[in-house]
PDB file with one MODEL, atoms N, CA, C and O in Angstrom:
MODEL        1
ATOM      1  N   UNK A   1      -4.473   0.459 -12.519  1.00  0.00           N
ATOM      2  CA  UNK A   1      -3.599  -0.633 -12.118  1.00  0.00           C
ATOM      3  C   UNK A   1      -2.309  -0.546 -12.919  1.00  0.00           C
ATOM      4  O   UNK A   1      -2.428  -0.525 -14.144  1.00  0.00           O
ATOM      5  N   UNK A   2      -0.979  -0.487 -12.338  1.00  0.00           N
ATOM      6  CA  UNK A   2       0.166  -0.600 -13.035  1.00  0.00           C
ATOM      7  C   UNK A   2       0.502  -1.967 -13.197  1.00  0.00           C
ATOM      8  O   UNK A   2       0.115  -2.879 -12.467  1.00  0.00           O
ATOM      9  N   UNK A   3       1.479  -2.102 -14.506  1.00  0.00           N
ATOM     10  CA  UNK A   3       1.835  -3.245 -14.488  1.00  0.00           C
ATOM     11  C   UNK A   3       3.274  -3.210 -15.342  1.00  0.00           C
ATOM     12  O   UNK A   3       3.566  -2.381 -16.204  1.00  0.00           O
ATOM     13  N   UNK A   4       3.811  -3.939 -15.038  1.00  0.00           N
ATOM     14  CA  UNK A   4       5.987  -3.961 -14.669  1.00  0.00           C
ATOM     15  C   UNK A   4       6.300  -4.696 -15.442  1.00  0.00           C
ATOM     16  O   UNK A   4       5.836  -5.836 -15.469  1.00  0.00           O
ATOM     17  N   UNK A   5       7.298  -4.195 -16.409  1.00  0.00           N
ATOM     18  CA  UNK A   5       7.752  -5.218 -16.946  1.00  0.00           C
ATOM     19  C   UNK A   5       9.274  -6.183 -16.306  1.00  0.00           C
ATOM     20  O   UNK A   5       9.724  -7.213 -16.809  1.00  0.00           O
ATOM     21  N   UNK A   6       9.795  -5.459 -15.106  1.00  0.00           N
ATOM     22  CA  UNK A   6      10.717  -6.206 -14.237  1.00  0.00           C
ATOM     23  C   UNK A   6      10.683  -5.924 -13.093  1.00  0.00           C
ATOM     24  O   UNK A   6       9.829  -5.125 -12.709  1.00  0.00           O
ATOM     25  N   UNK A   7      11.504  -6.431 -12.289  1.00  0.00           N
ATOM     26  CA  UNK A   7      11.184  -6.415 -10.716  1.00  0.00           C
ATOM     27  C   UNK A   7      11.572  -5.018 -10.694  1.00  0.00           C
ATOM     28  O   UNK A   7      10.852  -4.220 -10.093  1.00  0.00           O
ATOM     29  N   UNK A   8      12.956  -4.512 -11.461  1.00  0.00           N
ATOM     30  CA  UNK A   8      13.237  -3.645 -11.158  1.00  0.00           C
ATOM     31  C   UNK A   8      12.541  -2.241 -11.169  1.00  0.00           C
ATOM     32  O   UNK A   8      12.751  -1.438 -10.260  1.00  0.00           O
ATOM     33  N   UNK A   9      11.793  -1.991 -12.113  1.00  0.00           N
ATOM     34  CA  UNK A   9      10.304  -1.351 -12.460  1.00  0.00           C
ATOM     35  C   UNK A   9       9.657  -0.652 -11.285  1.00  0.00           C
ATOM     36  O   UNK A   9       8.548  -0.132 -11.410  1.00  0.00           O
ATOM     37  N   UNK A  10       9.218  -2.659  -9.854  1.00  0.00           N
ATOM     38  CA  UNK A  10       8.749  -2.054  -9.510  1.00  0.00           C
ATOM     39  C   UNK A  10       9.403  -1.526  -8.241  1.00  0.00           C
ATOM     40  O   UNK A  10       8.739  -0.803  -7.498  1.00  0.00           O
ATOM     41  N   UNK A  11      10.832  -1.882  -7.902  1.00  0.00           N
ATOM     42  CA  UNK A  11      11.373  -0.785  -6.736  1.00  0.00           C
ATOM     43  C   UNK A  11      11.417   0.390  -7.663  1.00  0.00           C
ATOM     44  O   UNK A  11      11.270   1.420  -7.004  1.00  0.00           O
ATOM     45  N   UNK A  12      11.587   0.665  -9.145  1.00  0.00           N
ATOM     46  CA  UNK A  12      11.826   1.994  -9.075  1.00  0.00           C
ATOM     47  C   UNK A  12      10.632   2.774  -8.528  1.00  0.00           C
ATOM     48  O   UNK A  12      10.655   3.725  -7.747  1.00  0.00           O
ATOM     49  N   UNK A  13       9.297   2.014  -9.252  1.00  0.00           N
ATOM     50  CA  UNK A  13       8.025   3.094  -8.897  1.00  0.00           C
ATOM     51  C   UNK A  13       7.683   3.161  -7.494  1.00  0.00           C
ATOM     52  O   UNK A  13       6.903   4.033  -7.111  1.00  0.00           O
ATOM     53  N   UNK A  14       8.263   2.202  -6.570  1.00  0.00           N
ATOM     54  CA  UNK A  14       7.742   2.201  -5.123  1.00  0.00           C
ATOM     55  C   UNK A  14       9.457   2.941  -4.364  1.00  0.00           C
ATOM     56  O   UNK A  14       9.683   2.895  -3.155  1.00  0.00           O
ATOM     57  N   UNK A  15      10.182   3.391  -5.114  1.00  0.00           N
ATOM     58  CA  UNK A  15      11.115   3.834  -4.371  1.00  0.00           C
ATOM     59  C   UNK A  15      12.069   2.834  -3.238  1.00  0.00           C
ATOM     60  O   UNK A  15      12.837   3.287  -2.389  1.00  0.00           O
ATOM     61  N   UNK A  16      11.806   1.517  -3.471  1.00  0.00           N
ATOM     62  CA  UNK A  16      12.508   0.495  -2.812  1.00  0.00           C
ATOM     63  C   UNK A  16      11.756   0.523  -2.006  1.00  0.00           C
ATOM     64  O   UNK A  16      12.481   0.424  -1.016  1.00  0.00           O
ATOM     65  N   UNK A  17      10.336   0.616  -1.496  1.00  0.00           N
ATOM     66  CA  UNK A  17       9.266   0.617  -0.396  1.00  0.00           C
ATOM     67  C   UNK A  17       8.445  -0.620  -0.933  1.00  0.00           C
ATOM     68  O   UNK A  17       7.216  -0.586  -0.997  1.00  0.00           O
ATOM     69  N   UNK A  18       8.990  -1.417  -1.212  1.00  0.00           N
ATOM     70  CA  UNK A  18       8.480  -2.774  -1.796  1.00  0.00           C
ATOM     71  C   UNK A  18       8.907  -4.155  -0.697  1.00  0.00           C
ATOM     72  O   UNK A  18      10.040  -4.624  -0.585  1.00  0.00           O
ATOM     73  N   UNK A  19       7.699  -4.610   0.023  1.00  0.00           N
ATOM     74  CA  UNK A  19       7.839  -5.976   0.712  1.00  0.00           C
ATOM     75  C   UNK A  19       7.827  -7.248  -0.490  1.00  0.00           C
ATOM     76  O   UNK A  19       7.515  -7.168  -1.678  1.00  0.00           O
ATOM     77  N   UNK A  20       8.247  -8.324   0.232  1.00  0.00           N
ATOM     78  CA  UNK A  20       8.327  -9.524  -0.089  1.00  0.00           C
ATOM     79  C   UNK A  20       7.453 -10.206   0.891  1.00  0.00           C
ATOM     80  O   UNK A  20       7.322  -9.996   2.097  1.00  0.00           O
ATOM     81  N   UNK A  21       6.533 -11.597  -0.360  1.00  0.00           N
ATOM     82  CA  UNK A  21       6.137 -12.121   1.077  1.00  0.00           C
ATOM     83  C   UNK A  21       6.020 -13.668   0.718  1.00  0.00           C
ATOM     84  O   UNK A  21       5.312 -13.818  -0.277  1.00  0.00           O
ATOM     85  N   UNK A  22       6.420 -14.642   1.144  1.00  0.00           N
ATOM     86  CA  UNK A  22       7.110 -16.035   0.947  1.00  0.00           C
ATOM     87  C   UNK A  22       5.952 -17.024   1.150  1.00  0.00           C
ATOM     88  O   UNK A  22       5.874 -18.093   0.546  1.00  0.00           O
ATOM     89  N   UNK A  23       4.764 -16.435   2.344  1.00  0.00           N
ATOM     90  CA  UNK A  23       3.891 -17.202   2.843  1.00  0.00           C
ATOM     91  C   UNK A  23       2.683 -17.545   1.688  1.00  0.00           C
ATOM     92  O   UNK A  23       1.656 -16.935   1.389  1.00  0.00           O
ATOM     93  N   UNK A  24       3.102 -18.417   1.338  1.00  0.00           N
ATOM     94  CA  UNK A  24       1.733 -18.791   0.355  1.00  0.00           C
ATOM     95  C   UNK A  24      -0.182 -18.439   0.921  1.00  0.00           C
ATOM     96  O   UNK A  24      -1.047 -17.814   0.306  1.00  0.00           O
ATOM     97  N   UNK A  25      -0.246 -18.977   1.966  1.00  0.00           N
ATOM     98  CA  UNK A  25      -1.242 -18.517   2.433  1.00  0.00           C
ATOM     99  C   UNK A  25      -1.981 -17.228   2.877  1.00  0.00           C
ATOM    100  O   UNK A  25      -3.150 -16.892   3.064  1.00  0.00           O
ATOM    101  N   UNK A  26      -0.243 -16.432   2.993  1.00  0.00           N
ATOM    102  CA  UNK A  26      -0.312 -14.704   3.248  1.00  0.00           C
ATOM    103  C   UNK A  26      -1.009 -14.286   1.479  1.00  0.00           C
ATOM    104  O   UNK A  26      -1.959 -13.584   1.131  1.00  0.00           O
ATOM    105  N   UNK A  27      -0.231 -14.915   0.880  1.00  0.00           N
ATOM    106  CA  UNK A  27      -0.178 -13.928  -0.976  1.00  0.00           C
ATOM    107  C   UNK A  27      -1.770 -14.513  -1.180  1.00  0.00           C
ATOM    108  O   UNK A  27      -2.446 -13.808  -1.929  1.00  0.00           O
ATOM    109  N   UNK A  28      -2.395 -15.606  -0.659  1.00  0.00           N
ATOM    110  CA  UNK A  28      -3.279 -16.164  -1.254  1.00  0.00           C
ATOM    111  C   UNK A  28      -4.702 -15.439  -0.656  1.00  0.00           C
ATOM    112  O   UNK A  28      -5.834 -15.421  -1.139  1.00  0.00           O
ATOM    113  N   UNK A  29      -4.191 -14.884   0.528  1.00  0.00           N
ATOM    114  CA  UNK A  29      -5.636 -14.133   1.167  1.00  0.00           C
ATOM    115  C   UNK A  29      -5.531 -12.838   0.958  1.00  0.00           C
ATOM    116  O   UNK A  29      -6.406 -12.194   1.537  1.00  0.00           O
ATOM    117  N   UNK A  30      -4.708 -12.159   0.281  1.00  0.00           N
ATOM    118  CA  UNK A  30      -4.584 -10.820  -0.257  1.00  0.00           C
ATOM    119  C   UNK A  30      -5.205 -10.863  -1.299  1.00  0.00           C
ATOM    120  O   UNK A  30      -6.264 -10.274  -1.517  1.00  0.00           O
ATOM    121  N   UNK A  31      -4.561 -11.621  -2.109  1.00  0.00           N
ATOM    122  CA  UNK A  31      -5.529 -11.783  -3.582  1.00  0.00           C
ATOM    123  C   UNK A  31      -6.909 -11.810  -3.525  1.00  0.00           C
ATOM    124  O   UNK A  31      -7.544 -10.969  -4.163  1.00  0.00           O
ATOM    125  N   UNK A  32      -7.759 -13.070  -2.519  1.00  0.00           N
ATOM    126  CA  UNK A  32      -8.549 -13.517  -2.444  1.00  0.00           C
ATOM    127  C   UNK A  32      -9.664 -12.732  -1.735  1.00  0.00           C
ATOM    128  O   UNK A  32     -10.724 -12.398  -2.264  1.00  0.00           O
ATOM    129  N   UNK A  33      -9.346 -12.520  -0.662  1.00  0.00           N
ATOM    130  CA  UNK A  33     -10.206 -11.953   0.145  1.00  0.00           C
ATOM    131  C   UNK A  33      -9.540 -10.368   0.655  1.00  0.00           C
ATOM    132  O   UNK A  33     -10.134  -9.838   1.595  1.00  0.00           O
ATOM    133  N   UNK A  34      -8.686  -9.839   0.230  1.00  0.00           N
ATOM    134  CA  UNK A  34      -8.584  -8.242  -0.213  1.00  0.00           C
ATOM    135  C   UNK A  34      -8.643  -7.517  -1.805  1.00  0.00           C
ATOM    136  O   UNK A  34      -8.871  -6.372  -2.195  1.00  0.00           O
ATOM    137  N   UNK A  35      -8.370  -8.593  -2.372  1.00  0.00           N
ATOM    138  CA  UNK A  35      -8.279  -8.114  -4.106  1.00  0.00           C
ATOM    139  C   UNK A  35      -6.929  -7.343  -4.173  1.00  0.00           C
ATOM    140  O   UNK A  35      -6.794  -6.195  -4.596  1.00  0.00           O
ATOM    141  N   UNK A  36      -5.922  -8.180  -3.674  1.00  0.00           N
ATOM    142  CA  UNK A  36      -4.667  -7.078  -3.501  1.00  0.00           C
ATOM    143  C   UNK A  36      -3.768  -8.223  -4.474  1.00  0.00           C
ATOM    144  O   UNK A  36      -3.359  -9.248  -3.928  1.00  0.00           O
ATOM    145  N   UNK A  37      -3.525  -8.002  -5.777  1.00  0.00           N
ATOM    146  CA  UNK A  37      -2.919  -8.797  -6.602  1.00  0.00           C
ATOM    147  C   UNK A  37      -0.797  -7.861  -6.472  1.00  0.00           C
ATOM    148  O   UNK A  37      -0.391  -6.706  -6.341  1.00  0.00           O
ATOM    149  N   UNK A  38      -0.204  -9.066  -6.596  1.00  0.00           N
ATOM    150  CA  UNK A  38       1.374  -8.656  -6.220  1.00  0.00           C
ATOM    151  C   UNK A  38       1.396  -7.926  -7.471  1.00  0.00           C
ATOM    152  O   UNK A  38       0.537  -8.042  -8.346  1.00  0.00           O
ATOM    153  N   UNK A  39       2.478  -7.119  -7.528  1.00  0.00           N
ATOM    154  CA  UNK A  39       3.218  -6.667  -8.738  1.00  0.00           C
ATOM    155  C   UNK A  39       4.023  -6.832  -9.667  1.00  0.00           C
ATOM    156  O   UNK A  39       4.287  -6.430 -10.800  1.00  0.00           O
ATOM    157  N   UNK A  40       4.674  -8.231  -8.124  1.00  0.00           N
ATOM    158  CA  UNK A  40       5.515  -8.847  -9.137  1.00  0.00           C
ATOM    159  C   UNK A  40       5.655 -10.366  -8.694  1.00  0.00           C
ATOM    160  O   UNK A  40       5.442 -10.601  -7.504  1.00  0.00           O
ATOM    161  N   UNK A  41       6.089 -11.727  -9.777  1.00  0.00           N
ATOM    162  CA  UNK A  41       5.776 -12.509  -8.874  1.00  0.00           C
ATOM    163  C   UNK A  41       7.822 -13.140  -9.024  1.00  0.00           C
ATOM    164  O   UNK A  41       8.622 -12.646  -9.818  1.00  0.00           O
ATOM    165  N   UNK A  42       8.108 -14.156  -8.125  1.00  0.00           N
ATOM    166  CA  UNK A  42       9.277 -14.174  -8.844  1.00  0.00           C
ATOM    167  C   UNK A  42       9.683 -15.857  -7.924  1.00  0.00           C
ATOM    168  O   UNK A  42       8.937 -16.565  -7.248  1.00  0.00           O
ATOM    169  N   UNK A  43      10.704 -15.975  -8.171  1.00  0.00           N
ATOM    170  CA  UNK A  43      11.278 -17.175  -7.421  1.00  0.00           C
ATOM    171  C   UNK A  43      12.450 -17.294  -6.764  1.00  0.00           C
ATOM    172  O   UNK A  43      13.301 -16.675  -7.402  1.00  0.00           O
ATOM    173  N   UNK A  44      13.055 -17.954  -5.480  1.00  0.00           N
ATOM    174  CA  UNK A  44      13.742 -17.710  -4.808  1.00  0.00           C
ATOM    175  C   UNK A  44      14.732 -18.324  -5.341  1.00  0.00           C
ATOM    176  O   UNK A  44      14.593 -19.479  -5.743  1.00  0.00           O
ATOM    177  N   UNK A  45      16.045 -17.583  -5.450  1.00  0.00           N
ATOM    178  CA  UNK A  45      17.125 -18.460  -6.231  1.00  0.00           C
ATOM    179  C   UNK A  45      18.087 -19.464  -5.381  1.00  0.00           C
ATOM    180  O   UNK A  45      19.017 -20.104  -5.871  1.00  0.00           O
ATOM    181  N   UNK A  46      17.579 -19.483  -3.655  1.00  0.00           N
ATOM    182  CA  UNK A  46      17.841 -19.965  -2.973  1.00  0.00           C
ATOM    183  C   UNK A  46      17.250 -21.496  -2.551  1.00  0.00           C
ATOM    184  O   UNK A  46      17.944 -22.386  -2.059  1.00  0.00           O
ATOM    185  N   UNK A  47      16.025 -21.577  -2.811  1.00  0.00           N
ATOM    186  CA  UNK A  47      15.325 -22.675  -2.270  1.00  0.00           C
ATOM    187  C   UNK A  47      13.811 -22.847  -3.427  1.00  0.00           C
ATOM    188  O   UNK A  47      12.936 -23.705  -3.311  1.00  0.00           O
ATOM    189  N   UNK A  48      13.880 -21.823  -4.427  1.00  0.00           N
ATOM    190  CA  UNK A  48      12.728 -22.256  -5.041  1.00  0.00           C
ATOM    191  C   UNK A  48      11.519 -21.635  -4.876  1.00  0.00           C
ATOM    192  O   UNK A  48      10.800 -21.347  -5.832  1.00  0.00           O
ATOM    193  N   UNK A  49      11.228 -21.397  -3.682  1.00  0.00           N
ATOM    194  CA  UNK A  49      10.386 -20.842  -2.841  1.00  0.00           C
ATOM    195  C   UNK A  49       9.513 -19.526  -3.788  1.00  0.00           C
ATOM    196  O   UNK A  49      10.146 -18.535  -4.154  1.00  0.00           O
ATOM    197  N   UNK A  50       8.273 -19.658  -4.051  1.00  0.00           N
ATOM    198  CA  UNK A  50       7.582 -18.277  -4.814  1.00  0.00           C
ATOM    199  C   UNK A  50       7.584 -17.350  -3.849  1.00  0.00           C
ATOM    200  O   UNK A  50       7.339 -17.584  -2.666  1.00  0.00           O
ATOM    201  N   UNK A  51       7.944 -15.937  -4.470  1.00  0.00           N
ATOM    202  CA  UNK A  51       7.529 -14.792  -3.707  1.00  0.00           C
ATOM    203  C   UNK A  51       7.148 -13.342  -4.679  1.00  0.00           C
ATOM    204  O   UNK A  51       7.366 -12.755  -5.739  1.00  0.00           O
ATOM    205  N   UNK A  52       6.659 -13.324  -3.824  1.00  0.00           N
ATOM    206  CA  UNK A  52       5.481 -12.118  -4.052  1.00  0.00           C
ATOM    207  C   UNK A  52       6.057 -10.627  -4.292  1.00  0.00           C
ATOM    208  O   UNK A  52       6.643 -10.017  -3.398  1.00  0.00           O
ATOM    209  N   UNK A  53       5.952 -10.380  -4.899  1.00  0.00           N
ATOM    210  CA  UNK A  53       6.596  -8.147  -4.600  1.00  0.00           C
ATOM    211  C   UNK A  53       5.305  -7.245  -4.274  1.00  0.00           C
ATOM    212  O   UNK A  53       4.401  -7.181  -5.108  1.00  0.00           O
ATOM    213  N   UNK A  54       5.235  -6.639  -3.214  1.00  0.00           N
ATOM    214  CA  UNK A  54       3.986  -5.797  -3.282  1.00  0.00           C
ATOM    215  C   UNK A  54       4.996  -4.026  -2.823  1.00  0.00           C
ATOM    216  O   UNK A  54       5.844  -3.909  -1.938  1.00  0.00           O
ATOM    217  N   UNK A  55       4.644  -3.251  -3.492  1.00  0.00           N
ATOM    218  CA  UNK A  55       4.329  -1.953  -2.873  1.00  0.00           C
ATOM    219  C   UNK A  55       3.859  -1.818  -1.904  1.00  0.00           C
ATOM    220  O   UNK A  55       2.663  -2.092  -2.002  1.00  0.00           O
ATOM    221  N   UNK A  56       4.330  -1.313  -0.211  1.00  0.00           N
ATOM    222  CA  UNK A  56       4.373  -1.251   0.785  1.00  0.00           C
ATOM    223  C   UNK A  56       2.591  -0.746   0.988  1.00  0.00           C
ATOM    224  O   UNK A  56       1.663  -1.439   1.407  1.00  0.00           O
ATOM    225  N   UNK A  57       2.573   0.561   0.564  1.00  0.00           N
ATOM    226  CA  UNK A  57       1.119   1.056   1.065  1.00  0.00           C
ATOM    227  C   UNK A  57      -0.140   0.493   0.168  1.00  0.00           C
ATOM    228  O   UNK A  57      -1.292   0.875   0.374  1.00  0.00           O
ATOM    229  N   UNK A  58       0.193  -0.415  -0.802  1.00  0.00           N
ATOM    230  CA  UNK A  58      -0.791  -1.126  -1.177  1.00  0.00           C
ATOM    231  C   UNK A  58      -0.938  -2.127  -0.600  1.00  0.00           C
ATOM    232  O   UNK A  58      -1.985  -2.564  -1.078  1.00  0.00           O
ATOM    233  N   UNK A  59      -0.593  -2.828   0.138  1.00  0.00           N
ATOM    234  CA  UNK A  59      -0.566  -3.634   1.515  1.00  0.00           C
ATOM    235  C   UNK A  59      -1.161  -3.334   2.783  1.00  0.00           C
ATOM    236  O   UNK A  59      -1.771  -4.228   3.371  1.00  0.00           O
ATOM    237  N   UNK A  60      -1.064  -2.235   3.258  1.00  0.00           N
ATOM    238  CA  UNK A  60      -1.474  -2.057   4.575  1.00  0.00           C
ATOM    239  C   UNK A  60      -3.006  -2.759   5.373  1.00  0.00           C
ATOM    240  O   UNK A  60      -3.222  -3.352   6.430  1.00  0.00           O
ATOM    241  N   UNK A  61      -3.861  -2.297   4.189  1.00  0.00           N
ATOM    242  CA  UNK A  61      -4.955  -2.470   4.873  1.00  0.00           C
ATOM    243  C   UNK A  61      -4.793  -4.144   4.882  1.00  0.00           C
ATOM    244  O   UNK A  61      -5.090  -4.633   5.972  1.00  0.00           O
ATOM    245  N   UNK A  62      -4.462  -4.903   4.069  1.00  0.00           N
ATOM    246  CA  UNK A  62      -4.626  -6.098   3.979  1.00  0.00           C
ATOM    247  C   UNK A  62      -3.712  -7.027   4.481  1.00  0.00           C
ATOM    248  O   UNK A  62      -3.910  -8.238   4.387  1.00  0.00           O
ATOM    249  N   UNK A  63      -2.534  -6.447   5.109  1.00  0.00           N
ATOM    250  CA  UNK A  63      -1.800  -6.666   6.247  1.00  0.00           C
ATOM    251  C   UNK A  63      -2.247  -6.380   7.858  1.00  0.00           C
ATOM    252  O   UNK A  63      -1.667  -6.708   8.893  1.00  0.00           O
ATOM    253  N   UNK A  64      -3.415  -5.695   7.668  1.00  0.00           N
ATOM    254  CA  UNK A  64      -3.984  -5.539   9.253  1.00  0.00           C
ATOM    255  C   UNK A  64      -5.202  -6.465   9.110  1.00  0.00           C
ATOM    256  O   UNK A  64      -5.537  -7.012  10.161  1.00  0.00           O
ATOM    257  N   UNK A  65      -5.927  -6.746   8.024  1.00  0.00           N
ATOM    258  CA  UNK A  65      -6.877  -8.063   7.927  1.00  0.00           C
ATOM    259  C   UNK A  65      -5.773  -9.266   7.872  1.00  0.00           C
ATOM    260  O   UNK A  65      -6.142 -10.026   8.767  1.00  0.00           O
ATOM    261  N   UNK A  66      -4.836  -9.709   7.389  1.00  0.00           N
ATOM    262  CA  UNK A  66      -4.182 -10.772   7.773  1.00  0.00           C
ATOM    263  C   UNK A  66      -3.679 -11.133   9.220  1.00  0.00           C
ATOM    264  O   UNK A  66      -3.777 -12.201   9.824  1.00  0.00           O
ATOM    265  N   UNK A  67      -3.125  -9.966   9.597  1.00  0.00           N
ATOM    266  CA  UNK A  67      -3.219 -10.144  11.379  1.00  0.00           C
ATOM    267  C   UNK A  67      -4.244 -10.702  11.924  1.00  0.00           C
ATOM    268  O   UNK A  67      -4.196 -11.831  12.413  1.00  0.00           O
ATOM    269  N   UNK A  68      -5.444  -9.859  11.896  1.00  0.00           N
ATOM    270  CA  UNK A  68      -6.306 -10.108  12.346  1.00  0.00           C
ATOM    271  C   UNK A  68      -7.196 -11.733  11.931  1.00  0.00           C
ATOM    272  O   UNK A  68      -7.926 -12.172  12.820  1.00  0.00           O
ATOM    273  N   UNK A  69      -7.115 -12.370  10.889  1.00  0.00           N
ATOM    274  CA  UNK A  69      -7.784 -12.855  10.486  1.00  0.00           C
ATOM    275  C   UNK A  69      -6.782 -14.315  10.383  1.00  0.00           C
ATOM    276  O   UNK A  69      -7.349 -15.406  10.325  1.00  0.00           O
ATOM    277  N   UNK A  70      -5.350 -14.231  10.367  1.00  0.00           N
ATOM    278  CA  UNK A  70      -4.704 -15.244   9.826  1.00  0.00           C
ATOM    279  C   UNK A  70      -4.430 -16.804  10.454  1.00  0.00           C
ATOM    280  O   UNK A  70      -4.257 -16.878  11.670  1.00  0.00           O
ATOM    281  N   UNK A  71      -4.395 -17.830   9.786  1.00  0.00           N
ATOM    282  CA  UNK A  71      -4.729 -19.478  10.431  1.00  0.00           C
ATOM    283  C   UNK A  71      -3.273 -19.538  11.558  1.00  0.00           C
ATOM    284  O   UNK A  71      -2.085 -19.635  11.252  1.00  0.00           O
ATOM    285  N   UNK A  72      -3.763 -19.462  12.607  1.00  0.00           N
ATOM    286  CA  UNK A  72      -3.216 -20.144  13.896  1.00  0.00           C
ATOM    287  C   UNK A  72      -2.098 -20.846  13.824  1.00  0.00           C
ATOM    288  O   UNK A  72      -2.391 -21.903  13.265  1.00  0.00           O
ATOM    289  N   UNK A  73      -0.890 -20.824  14.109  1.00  0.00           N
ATOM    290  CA  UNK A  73       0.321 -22.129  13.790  1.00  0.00           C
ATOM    291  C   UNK A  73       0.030 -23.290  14.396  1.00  0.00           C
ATOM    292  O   UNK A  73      -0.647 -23.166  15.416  1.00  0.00           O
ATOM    293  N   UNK A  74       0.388 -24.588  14.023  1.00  0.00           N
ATOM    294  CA  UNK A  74      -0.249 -25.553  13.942  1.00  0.00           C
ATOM    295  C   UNK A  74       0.808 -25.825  14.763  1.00  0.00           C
ATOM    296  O   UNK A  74       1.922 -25.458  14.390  1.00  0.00           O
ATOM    297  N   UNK A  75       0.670 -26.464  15.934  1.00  0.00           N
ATOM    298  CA  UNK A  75       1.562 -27.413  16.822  1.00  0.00           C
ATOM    299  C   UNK A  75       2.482 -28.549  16.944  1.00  0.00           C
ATOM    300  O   UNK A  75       2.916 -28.876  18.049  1.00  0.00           O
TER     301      UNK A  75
ENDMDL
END
């Protein structure tokens, strides 16, 4: 497991192949039910908003279980 001491760290080691992901409920079922912990965590200097840094291909699989698996938008 790597671990960063700045954001910048981790575009260098992912080559700028690094997503963001804003959805609390997205970051919370990666963790939870993939064991896919972010790399980096940070805050939006826009609205506050937490977000997540992951390395693109450490994501995948747990981006096709979030598709598949993720809560319905509410009406």
């Amino acid at each position: 497991m790597s671990y960063f001491k700045s954001l910048e760290e981790v575009y260098d080691h992912y080559e700028d192949n690094v997503i963001k992901i804003v959805n609390l409920k997205q970051i919370l079922f990666y963790a939870d039910v993939c064991s896919v912990q972010p790399d980096w965590i940070g805050q939006s200097i826009y609205d506050g908003r937490l977000i997540a840094y992951y390395g693109r291909e450490r994501t995948r699989a747990a981006f096709e279980r979030w598709m598949a698996n993720r809560p319905k938008a509410e009406d």
